[in-house]
C-alpha beads as a LAMMPS data file, in Angstrom:
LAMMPS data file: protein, C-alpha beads

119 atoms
118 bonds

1 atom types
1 bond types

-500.0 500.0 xlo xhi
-500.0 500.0 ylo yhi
-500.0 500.0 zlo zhi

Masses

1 110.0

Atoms # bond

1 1 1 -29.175 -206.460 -224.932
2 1 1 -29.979 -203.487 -226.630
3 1 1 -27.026 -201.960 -228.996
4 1 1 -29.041 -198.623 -229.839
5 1 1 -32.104 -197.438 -229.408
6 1 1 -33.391 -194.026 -228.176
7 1 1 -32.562 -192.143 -224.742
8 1 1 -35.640 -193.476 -222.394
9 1 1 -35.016 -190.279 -220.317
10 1 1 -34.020 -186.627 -221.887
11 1 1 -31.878 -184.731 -219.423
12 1 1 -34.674 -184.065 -216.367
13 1 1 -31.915 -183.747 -213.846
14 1 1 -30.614 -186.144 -211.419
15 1 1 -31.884 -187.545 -208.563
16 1 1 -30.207 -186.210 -205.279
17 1 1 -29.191 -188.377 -202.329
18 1 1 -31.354 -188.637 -199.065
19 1 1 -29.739 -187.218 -196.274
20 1 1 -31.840 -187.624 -193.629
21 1 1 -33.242 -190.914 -192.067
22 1 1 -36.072 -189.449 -190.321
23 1 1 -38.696 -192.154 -191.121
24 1 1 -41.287 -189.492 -191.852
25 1 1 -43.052 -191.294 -194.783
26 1 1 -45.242 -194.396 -194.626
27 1 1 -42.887 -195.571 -196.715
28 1 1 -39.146 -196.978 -196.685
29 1 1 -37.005 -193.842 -198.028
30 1 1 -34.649 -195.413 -201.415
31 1 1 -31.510 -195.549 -199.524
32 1 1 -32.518 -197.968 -197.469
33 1 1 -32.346 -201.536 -198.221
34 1 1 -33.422 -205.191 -196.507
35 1 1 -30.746 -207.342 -196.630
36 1 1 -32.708 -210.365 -196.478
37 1 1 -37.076 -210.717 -197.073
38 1 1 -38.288 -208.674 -194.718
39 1 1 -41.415 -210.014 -192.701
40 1 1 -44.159 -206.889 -193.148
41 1 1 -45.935 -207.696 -189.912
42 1 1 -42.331 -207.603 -187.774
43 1 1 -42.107 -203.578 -188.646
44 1 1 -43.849 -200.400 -189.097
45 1 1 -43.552 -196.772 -190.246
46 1 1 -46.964 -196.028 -189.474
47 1 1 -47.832 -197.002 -185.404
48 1 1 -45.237 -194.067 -184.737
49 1 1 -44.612 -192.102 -187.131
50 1 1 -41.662 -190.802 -187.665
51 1 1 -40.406 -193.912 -186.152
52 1 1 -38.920 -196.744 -187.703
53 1 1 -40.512 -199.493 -185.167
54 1 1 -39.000 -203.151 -185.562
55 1 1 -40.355 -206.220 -183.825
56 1 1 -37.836 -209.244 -182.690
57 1 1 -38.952 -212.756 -183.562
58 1 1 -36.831 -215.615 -183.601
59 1 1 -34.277 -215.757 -186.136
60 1 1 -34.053 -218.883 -188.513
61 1 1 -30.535 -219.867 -186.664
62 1 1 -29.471 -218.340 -183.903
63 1 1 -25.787 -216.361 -183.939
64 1 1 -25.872 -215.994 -187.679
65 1 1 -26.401 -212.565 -189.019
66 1 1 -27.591 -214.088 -192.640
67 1 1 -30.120 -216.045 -191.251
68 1 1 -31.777 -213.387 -189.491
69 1 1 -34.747 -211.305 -190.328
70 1 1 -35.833 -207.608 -190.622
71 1 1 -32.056 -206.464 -191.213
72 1 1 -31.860 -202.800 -193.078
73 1 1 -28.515 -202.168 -194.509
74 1 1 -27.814 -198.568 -195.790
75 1 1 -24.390 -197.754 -197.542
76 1 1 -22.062 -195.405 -196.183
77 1 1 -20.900 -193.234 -199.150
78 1 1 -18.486 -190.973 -197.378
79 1 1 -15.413 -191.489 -195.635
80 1 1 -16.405 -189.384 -192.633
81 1 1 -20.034 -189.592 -191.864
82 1 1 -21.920 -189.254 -188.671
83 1 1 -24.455 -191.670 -187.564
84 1 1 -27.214 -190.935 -184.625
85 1 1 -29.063 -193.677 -183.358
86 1 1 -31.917 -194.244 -181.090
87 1 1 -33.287 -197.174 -180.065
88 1 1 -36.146 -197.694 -177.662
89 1 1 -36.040 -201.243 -176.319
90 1 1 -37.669 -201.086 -172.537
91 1 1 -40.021 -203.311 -173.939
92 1 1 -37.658 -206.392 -174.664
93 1 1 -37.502 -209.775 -173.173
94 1 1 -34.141 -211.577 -172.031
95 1 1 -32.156 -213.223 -174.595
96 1 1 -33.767 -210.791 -177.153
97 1 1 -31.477 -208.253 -179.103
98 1 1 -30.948 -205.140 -181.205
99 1 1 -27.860 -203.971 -182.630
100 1 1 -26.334 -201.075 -185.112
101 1 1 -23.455 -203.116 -187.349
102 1 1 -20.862 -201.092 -189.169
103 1 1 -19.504 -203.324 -192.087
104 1 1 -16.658 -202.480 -194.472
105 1 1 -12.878 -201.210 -194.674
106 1 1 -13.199 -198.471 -192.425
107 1 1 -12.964 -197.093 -188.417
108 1 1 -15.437 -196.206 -186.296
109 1 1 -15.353 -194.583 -183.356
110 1 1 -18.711 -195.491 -180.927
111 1 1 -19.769 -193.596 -177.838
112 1 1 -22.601 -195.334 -176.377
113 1 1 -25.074 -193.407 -173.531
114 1 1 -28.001 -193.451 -171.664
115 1 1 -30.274 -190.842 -172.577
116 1 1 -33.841 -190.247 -171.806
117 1 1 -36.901 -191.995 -174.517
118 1 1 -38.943 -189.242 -175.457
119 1 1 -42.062 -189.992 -176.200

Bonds

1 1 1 2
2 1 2 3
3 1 3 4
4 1 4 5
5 1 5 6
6 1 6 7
7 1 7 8
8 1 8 9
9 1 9 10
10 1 10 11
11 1 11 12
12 1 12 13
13 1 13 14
14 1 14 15
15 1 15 16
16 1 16 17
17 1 17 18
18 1 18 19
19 1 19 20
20 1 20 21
21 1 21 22
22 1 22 23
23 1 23 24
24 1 24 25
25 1 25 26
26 1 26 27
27 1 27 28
28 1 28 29
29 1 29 30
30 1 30 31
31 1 31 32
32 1 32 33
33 1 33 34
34 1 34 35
35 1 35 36
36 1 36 37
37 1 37 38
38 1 38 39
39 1 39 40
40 1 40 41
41 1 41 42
42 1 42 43
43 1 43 44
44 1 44 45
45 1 45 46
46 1 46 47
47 1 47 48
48 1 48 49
49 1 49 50
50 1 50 51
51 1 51 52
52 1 52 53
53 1 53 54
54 1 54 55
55 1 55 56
56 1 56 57
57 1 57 58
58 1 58 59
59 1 59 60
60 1 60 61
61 1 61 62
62 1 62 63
63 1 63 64
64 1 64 65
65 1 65 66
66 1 66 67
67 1 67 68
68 1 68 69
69 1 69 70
70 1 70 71
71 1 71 72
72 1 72 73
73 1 73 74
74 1 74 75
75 1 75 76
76 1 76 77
77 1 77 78
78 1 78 79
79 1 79 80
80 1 80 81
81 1 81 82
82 1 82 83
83 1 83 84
84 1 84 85
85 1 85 86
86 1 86 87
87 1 87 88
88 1 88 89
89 1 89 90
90 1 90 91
91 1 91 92
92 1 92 93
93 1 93 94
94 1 94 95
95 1 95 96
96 1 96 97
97 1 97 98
98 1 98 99
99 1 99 100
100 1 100 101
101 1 101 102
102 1 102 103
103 1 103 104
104 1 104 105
105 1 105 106
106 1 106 107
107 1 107 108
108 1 108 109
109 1 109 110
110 1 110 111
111 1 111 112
112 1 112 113
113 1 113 114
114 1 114 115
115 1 115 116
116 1 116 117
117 1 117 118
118 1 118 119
């Protein structure tokens, strides 16, 4: 531990939080973390881009969120947020799954709906 020692930074002006989860980077925008390791050939920002595209694969045991792969957890930092998902998954097999989880001491209200894949 250091007890003194000279500001690394001098006032440059804060960093402001992403607010958008577009994926339109080849890379994984800061606010977004992996829970676990994730497996680099089981997802992709590039073979769509501006798509986030995961890949299921058999978890390490089966019903247990922890021993799962490829999970991104984001925090919410406001009480009343809105969150927009879309999810392509016409091209999964039977007794695969995807899911959106919503973890913590607060409500959520979900309205889920068909709507048309573009693209």
């Amino acid at each position: 531990m250091v007890w003194s020692a000279a500001m690394p930074v001098k006032n440059k002006g804060g960093d402001t939080l992403q607010t958008s989860d577009e994926f339109n980077y080849c890379t994984m925008s800061p606010q977004w973390e992996w829970c676990f390791q994730p497996r680099k050939d089981k997802w992709s920002l590039t073979e769509r881009p501006g798509y986030l595209r995961l890949y299921a694969y058999r978890p390490l045991q089966s019903g247990n969120i922890a021993k799962s792969g490829n999970v991104l957890t984001q925090r919410a930092l406001r009480i009343n947020s809105t969150i927009t998902v879309k999810m392509k998954i016409d091209k999964m097999m039977n007794g695969q799954m995807a899911a959106l989880g919503l973890f913590g001491k607060t409500s959520a209200e979900v309205e889920l709906g068909q709507h048309p894949v573009m693209g």
